[in-house]
Backbone of each chain as ProteinMPNN parsed JSONL, in Angstrom:
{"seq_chain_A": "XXXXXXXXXXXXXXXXXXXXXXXXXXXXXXXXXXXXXXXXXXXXXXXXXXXXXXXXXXXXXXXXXXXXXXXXXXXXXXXXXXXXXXXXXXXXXXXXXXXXXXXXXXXXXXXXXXXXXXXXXXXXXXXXXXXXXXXXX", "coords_chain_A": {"N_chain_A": [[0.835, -1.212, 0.0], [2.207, 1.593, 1.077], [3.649, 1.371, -0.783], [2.155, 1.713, -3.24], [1.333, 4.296, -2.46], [3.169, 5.958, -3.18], [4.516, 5.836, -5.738], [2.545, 6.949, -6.637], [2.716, 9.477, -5.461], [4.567, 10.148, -6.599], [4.416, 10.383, -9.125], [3.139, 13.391, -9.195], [5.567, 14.408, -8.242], [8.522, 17.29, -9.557], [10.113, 16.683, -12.312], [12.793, 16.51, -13.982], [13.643, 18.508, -16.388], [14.617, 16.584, -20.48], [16.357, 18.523, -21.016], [17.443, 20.211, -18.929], [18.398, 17.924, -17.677], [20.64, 17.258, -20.187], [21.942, 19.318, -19.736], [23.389, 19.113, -17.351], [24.269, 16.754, -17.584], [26.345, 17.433, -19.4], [27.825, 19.415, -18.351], [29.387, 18.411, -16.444], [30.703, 17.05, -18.243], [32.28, 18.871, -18.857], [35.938, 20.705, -18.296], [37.404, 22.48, -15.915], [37.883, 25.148, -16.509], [35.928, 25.807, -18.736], [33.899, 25.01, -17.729], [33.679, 27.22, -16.267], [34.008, 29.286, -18.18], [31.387, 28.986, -19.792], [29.51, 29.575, -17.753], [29.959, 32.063, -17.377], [30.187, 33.577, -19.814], [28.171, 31.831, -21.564], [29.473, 30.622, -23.598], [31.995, 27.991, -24.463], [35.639, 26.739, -25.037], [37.62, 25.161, -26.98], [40.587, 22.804, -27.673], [41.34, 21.696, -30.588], [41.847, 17.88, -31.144], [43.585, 16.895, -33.016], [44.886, 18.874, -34.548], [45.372, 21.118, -32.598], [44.159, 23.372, -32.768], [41.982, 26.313, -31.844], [38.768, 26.009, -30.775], [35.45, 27.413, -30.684], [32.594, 27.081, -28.374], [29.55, 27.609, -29.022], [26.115, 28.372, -26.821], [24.074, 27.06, -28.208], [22.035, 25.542, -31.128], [22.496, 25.466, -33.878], [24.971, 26.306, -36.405], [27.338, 27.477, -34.322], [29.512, 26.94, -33.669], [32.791, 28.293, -33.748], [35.994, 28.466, -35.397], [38.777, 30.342, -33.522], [40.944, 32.638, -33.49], [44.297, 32.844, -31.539], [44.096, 35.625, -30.632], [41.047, 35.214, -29.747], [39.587, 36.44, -31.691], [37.209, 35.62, -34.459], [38.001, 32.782, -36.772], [36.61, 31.239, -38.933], [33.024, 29.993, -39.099], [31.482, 27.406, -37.927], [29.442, 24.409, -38.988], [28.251, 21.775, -37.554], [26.429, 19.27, -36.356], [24.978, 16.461, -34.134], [23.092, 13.414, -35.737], [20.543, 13.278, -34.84], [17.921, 13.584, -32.726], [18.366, 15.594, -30.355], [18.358, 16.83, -26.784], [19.565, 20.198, -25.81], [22.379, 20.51, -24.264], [23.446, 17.904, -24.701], [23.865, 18.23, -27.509], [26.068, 20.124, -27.485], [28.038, 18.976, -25.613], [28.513, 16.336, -27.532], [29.475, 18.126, -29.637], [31.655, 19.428, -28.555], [33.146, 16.653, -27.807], [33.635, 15.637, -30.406], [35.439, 17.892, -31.324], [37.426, 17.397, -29.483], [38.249, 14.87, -29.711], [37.633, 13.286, -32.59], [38.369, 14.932, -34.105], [38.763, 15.408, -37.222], [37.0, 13.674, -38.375], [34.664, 15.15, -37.691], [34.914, 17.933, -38.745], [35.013, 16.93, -41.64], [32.021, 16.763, -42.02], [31.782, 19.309, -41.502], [29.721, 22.434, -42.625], [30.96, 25.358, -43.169], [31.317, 28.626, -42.788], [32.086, 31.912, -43.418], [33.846, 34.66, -40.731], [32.4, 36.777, -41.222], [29.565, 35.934, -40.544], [29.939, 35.21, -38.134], [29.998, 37.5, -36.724], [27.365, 38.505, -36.947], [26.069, 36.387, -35.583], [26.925, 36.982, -33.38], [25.834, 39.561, -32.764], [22.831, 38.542, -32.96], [22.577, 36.523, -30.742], [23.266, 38.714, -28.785], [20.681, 40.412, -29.115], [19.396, 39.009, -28.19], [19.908, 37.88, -25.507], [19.379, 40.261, -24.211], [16.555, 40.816, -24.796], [15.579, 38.797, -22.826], [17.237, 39.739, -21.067], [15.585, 41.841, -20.25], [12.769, 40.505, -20.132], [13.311, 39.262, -17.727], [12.932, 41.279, -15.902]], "CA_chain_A": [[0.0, 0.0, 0.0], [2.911, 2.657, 0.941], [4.73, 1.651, -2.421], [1.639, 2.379, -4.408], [0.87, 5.594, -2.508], [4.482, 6.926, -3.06], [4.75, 5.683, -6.624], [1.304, 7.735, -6.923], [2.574, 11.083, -5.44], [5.883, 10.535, -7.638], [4.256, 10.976, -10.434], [3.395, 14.774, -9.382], [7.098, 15.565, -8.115], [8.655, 17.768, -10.595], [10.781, 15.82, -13.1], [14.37, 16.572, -14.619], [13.635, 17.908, -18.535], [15.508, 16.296, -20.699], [17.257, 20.152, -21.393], [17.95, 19.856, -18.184], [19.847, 16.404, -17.712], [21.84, 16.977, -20.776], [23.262, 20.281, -19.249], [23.847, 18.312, -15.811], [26.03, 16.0, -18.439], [27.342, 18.383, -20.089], [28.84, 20.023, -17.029], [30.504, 16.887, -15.773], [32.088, 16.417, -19.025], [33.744, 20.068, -18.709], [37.001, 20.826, -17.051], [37.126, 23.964, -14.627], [37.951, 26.466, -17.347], [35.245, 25.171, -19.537], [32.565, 25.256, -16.985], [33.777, 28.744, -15.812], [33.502, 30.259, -19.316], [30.472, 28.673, -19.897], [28.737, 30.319, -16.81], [30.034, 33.81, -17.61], [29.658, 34.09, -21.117], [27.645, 30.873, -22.533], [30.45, 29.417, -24.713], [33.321, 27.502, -24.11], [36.759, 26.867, -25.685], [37.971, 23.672, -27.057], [41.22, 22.62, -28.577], [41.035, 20.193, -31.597], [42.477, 16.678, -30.754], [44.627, 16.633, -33.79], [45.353, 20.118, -35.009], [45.974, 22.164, -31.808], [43.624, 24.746, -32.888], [41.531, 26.588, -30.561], [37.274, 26.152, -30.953], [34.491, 28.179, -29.457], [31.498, 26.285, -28.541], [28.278, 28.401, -28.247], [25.173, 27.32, -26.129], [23.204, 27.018, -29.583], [21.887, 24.345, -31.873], [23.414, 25.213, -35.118], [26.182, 27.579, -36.373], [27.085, 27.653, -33.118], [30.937, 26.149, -33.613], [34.248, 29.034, -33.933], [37.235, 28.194, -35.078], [39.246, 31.004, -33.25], [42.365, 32.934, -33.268], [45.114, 33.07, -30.695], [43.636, 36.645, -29.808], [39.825, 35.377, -29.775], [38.851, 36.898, -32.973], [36.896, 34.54, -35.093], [38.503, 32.77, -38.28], [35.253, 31.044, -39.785], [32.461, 29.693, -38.069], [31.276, 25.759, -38.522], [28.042, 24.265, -38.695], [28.078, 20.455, -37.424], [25.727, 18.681, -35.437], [24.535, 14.887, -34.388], [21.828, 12.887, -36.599], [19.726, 12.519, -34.001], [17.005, 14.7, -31.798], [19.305, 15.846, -28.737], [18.407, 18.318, -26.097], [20.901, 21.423, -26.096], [23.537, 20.42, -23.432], [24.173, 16.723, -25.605], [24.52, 19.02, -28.568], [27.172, 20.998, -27.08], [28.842, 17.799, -25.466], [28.577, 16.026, -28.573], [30.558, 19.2, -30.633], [33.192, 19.525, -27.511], [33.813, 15.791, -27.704], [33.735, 15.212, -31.506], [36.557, 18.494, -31.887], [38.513, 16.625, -29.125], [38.579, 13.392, -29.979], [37.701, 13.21, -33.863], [38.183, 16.296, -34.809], [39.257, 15.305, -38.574], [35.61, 13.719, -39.142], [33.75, 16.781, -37.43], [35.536, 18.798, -39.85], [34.728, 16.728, -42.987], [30.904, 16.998, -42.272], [31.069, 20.024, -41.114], [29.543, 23.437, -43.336], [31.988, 26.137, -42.948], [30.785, 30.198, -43.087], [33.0, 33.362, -43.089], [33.919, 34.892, -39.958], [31.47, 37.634, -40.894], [28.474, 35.282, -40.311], [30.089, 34.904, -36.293], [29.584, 39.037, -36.278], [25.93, 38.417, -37.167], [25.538, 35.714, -34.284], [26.761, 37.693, -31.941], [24.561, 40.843, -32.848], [21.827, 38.003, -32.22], [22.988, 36.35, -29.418], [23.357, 40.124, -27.694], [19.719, 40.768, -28.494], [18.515, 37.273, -27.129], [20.35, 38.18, -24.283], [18.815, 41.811, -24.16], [15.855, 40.304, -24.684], [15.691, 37.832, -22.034], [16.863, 40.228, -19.537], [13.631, 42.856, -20.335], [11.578, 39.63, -19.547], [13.057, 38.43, -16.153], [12.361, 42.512, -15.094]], "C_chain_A": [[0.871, 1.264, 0.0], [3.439, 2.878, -0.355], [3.612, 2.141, -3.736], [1.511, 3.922, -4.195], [2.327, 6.35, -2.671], [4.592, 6.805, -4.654], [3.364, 7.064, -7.273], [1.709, 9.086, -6.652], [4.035, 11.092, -5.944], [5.529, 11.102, -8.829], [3.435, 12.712, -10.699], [4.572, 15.66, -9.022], [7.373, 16.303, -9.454], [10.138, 17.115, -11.136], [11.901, 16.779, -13.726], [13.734, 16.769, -16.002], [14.672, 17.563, -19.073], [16.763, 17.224, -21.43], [18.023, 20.24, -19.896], [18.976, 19.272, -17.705], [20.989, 16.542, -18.266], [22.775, 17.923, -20.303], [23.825, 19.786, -18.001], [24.921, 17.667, -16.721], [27.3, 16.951, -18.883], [28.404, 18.928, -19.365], [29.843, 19.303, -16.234], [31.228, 16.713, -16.589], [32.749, 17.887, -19.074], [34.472, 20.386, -17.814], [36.277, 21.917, -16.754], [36.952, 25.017, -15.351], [37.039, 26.471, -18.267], [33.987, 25.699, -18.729], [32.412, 26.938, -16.312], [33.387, 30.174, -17.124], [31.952, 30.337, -20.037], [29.271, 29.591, -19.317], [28.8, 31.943, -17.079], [29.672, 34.467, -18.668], [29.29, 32.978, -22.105], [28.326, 30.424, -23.962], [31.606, 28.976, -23.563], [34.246, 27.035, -25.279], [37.326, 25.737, -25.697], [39.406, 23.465, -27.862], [41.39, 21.381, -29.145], [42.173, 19.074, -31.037], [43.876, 16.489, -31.511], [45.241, 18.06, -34.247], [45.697, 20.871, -34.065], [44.478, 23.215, -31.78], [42.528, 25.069, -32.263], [39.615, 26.48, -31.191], [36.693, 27.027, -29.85], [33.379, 27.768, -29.905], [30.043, 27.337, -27.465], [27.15, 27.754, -28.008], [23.702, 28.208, -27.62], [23.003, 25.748, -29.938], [22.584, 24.592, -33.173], [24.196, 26.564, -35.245], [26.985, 28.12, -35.414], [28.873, 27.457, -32.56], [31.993, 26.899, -33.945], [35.163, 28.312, -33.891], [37.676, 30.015, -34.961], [40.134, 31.442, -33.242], [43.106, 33.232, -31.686], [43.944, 34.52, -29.645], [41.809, 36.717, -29.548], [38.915, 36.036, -31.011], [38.656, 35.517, -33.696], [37.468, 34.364, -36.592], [37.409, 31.981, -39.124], [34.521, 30.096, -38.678], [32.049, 28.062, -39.007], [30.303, 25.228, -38.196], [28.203, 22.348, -38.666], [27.121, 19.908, -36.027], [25.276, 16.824, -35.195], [23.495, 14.397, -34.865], [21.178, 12.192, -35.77], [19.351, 13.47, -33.413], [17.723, 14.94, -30.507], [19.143, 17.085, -28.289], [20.123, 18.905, -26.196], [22.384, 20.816, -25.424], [23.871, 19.045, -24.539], [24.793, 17.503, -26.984], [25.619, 19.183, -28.579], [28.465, 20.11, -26.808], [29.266, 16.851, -26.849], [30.098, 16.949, -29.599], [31.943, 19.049, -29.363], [33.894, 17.984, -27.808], [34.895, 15.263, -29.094], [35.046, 16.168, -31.971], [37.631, 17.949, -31.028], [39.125, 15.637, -29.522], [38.711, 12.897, -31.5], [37.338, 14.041, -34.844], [38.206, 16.153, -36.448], [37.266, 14.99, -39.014], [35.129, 14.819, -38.944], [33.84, 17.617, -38.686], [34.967, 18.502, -41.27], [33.297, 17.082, -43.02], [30.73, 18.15, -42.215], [30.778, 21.587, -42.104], [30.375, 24.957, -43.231], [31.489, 27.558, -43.552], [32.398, 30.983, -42.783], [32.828, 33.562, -41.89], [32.627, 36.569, -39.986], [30.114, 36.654, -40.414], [28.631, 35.049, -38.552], [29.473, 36.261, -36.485], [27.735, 39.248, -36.688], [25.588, 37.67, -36.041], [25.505, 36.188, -33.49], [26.052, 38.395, -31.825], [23.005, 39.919, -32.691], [21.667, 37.472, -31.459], [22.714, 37.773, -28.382], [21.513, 40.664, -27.884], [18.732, 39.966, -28.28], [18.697, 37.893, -26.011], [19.774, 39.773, -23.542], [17.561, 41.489, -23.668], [15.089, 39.108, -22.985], [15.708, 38.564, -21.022], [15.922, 41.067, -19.532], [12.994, 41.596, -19.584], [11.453, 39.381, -18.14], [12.803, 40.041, -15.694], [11.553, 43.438, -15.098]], "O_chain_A": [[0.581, 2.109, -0.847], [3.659, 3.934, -0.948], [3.926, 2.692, -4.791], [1.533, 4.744, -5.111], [2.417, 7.461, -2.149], [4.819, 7.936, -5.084], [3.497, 7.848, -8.214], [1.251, 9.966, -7.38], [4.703, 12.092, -5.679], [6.082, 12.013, -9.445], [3.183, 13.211, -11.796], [4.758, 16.861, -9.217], [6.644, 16.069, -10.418], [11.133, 17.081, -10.412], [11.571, 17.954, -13.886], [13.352, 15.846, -16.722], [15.743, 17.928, -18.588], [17.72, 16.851, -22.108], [19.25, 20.337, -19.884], [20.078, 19.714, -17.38], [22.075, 16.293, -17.743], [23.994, 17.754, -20.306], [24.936, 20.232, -17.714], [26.125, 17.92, -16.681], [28.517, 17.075, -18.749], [29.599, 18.925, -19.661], [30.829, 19.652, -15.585], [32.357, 16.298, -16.329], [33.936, 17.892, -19.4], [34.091, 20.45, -16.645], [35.144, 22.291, -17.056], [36.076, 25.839, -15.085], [37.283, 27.447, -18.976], [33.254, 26.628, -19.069], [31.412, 27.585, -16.004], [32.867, 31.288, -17.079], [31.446, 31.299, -20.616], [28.39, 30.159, -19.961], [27.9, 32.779, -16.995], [29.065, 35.537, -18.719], [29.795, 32.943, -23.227], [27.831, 30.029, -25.018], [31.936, 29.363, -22.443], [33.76, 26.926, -26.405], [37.605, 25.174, -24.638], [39.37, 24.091, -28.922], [41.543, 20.3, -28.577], [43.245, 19.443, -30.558], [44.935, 16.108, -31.012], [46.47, 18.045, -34.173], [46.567, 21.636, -34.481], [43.95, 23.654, -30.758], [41.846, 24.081, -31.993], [39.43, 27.079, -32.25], [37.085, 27.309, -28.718], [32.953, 27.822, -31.059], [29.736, 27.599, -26.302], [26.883, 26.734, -28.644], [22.98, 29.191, -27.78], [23.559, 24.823, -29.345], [23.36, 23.693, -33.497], [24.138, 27.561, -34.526], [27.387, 29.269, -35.602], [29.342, 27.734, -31.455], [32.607, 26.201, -34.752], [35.46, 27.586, -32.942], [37.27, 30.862, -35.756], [40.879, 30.55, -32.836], [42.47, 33.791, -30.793], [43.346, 34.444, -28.571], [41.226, 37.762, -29.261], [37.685, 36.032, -31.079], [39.442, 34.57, -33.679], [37.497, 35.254, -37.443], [37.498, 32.302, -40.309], [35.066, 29.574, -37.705], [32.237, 27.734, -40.178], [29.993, 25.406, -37.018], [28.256, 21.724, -39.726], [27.301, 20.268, -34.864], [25.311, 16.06, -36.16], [22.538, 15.005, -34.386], [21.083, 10.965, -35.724], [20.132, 14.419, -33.341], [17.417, 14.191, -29.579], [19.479, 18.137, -28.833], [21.224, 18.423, -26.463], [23.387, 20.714, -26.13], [24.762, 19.354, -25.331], [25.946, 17.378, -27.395], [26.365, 18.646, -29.398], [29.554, 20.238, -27.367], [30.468, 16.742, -27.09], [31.183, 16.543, -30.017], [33.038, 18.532, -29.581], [35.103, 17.981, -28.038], [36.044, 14.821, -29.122], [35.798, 15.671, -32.81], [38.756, 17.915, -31.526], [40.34, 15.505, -29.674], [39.682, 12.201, -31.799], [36.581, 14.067, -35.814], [37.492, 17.004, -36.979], [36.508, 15.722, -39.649], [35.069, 15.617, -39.88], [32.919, 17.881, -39.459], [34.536, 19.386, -42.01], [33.021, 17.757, -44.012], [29.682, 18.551, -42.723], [31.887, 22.03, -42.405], [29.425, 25.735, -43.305], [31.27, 27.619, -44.762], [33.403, 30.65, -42.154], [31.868, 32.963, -41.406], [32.202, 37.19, -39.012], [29.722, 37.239, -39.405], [27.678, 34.779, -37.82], [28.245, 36.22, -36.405], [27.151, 40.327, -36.59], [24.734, 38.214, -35.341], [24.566, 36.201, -32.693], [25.321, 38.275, -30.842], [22.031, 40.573, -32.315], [20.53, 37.595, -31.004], [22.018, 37.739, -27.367], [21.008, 41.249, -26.926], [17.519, 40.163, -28.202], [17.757, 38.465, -25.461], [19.908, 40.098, -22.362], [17.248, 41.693, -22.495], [13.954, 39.099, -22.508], [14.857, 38.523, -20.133], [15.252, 40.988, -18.502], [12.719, 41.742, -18.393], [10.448, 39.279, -17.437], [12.19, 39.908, -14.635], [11.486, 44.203, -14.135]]}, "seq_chain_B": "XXXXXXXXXXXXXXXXXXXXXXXXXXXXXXXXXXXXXXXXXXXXXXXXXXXXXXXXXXXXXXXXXXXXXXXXXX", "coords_chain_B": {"N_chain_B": [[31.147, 0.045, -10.396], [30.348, -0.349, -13.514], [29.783, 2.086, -16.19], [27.794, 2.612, -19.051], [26.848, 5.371, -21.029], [24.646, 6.704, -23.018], [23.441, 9.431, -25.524], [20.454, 10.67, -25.793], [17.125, 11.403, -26.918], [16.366, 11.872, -24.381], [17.97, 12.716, -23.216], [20.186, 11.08, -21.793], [20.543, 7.7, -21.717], [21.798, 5.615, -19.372], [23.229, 3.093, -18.527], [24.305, 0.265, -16.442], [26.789, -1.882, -14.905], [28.003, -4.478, -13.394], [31.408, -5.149, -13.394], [32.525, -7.444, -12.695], [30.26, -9.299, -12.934], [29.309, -11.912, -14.819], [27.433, -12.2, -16.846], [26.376, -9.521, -16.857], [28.383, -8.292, -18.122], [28.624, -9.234, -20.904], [26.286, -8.391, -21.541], [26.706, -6.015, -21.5], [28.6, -5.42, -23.182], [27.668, -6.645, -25.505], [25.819, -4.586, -26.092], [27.63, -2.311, -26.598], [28.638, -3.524, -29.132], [26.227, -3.507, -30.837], [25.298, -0.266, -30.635], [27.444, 0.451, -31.852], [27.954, -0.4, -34.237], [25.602, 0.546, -35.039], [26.518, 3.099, -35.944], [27.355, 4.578, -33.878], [29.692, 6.574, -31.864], [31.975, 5.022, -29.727], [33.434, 6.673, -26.971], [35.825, 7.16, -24.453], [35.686, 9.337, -21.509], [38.233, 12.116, -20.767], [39.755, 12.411, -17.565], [38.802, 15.044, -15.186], [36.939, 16.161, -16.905], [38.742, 16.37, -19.399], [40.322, 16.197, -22.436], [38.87, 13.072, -24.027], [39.339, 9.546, -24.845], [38.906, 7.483, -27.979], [37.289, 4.86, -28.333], [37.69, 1.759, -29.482], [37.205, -0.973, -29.563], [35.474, -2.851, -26.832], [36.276, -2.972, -24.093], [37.001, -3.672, -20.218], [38.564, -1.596, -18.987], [37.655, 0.973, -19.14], [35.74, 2.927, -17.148], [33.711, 4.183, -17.802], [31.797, 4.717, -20.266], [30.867, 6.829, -23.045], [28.633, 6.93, -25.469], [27.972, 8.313, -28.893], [26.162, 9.94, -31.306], [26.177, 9.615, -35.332], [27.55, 12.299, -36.989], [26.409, 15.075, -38.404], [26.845, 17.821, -41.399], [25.668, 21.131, -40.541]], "CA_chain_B": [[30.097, -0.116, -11.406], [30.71, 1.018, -15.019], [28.603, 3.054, -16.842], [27.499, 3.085, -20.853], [25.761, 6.252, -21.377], [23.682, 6.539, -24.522], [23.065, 10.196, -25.912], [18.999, 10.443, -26.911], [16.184, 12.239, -26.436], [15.86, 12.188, -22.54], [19.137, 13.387, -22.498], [20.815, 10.359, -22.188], [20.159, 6.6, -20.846], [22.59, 5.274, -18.575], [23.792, 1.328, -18.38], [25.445, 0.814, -15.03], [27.425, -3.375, -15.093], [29.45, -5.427, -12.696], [32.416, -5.81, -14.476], [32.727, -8.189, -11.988], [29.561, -9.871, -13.219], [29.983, -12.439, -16.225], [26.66, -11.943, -17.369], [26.1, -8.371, -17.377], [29.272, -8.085, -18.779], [27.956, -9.759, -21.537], [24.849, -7.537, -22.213], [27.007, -4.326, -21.873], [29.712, -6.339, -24.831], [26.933, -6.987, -26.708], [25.102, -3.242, -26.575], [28.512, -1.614, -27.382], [28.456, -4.013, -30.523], [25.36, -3.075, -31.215], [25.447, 0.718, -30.474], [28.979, 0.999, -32.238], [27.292, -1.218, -35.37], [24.571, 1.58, -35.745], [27.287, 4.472, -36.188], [27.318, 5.49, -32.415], [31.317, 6.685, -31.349], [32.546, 5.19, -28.258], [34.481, 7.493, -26.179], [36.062, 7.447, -22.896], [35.485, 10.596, -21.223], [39.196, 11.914, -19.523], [39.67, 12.918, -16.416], [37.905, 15.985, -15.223], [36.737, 17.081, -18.39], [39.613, 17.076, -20.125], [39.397, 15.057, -24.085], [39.028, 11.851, -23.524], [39.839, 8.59, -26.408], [37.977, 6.848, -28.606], [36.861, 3.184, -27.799], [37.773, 0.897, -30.625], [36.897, -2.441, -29.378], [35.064, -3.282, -25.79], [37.373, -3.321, -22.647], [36.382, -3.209, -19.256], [39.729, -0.87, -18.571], [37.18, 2.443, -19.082], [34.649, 2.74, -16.304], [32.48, 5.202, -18.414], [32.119, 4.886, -21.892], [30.069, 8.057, -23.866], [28.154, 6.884, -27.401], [28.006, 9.785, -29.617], [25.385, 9.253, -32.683], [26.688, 9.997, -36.286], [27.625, 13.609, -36.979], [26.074, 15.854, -39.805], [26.674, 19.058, -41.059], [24.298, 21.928, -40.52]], "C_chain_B": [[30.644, 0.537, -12.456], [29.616, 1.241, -15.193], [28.773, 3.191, -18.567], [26.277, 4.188, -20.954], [25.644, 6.851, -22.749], [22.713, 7.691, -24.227], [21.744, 10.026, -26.131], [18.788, 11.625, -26.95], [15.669, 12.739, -25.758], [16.626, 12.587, -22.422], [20.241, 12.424, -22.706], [20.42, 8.805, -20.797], [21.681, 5.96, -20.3], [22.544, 3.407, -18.007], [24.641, 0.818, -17.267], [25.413, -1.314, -15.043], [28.08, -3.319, -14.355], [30.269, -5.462, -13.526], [33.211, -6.912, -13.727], [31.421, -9.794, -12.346], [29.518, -10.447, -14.74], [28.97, -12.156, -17.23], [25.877, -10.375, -17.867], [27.659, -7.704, -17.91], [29.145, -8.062, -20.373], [27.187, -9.256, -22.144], [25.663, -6.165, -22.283], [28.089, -4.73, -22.917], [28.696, -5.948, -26.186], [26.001, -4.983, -27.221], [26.082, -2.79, -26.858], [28.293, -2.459, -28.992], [27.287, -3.344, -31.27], [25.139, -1.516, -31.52], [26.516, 1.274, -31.799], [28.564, 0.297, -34.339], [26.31, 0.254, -36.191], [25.127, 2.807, -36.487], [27.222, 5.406, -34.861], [29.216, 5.46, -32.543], [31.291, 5.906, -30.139], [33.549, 5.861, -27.862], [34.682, 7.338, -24.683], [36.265, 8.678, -22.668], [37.373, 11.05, -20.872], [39.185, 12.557, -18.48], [39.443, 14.587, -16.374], [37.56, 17.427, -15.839], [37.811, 17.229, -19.416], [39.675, 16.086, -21.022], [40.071, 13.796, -23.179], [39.785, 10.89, -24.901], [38.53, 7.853, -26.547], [38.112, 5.363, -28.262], [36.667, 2.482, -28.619], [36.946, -0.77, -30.141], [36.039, -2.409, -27.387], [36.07, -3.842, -25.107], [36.71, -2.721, -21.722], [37.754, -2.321, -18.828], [38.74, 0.814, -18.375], [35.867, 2.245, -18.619], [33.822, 3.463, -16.711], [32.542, 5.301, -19.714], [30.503, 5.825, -22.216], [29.586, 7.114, -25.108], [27.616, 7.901, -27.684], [27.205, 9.409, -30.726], [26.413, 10.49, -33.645], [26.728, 12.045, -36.511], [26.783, 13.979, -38.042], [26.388, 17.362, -40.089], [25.408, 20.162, -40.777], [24.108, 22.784, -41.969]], "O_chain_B": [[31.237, 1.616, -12.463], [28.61, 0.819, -14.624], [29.691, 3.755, -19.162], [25.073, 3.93, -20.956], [26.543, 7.39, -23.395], [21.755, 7.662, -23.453], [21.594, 9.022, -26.828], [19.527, 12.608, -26.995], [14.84, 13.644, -25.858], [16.624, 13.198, -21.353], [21.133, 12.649, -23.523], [20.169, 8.854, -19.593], [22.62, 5.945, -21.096], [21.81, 2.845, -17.195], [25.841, 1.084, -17.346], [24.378, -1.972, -15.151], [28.872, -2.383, -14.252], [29.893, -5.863, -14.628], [34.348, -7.247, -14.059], [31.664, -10.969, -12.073], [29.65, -9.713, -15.72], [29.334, -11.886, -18.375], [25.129, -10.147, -18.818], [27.78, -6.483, -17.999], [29.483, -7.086, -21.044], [27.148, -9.479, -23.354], [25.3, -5.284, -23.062], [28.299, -3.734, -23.61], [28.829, -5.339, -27.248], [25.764, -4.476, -28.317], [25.832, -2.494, -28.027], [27.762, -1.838, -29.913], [27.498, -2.672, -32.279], [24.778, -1.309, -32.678], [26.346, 2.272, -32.499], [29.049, 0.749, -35.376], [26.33, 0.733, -37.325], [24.531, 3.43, -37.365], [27.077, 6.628, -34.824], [29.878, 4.602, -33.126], [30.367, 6.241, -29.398], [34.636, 5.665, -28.404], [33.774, 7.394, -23.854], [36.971, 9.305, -23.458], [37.964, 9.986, -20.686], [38.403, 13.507, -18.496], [39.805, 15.321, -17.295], [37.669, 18.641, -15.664], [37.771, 18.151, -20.231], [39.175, 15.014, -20.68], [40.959, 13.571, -22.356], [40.559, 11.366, -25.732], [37.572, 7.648, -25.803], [39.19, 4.873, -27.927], [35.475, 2.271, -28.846], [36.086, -1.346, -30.806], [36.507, -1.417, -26.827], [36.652, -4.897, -25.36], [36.025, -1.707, -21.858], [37.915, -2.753, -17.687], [39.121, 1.669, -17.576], [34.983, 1.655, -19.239], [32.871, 3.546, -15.935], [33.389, 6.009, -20.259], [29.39, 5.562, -21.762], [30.514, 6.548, -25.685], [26.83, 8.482, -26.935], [27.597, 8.357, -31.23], [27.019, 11.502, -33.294], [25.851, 12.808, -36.104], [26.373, 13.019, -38.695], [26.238, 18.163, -39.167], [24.237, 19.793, -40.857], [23.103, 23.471, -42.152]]}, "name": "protein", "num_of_chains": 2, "seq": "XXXXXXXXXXXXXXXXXXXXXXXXXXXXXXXXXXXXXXXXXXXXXXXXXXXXXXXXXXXXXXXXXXXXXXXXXXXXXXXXXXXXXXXXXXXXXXXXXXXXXXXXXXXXXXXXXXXXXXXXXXXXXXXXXXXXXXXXXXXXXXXXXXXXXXXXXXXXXXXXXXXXXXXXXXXXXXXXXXXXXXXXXXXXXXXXXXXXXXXXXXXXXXXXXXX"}
């Protein structure tokens, strides 16, 4: 009788979305400097497995992938993602793992823009973020 | 306990094996085959957060193995 009435008021606790979870993953798979850049300014910074070269991974679904210069200026931006329905944080994990580990495929699939197309994200990124804060005040 | 966690739609499902146990050894062998068959990556994560390696064959040596589904571009 207790196990049905607990199984019964489980199913109005409030549940983990799965946007949620994947950023709980996500956060476990980033080091310190990763999770710190993340929090401050919703990307983080990856360097490719085989090439050295530095990525910037924005909390997006597509276009979302910088390759970067030494001084943070963007050198073209890269559009790759996984063939499969994945909340945001797997996304992100997904791109961080795939420029670590097999960076060479990433690369072959991936669609490749000018670095002017980053200076357009950001100008929409900044009025998401504009946006967003009007709402919470 | 290891752990096979499998990217979805919930986020991700989680496989937790004795590797002490012959039989669930066995079922987590056989879902990497399977998984790794479909075009999933295996990856071992590395230590905290930092790139991990790719998982060619099934060894119990990596207490957390990642599957990654096929890439595409955008």
């Amino acid at each position: 009788m207790n196990g049905l009435l607990r199984r019964f008021w489980a199913a109005f606790e409030p549940r983990e979305t799965a946007e949620q979870k994947s950023m709980r993953l996500l956060r476990a798979h980033l080091n310190a400097l990763q999770r710190r850049q993340f929090d401050e300014h919703c990307w983080f910074d990856v360097v490719g497995g085989q090439s050295g070269r530095q990525y910037r991974v924005h909390r997006a679904y597509v276009t979302n992938v910088q390759e970067v210069a030494t001084d943070g200026a963007c050198v073209q931006v890269l559009c790759f993602s996984p063939r499969a329905h994945l909340p945001l944080g797997d996304v992100l994990l997904v791109q961080k793992v795939a420029l670590e580990v097999f960076e060479g495929d990433a690369l072959a699939v991936a669609c490749r823009w000018p670095a002017s197309a980053a200076r357009r994200y950001t100008s929409l990124q900044f009025l998401l973020r504009t946006a967003r804060t009007a709402n919470r005040s | 306990m290891h752990v096979q966690i499998v990217l979805d739609h919930t986020g991700d499902t989680r496989h937790e094996f004795d590797p002490a146990d012959a039989s669930a050894v066995a079922a987590a062998e056989a879902r990497f085959r399977e998984l790794t068959g479909k075009g999933f990556r295996a990856v071992a994560p590395g230590p905290n957060g930092d790139a991990g390696k790719i998982v060619r064959a099934f060894d119990l040596k990596s207490e957390q193995v990642l599957f990654i589904p096929q890439l595409q571009g955008g």
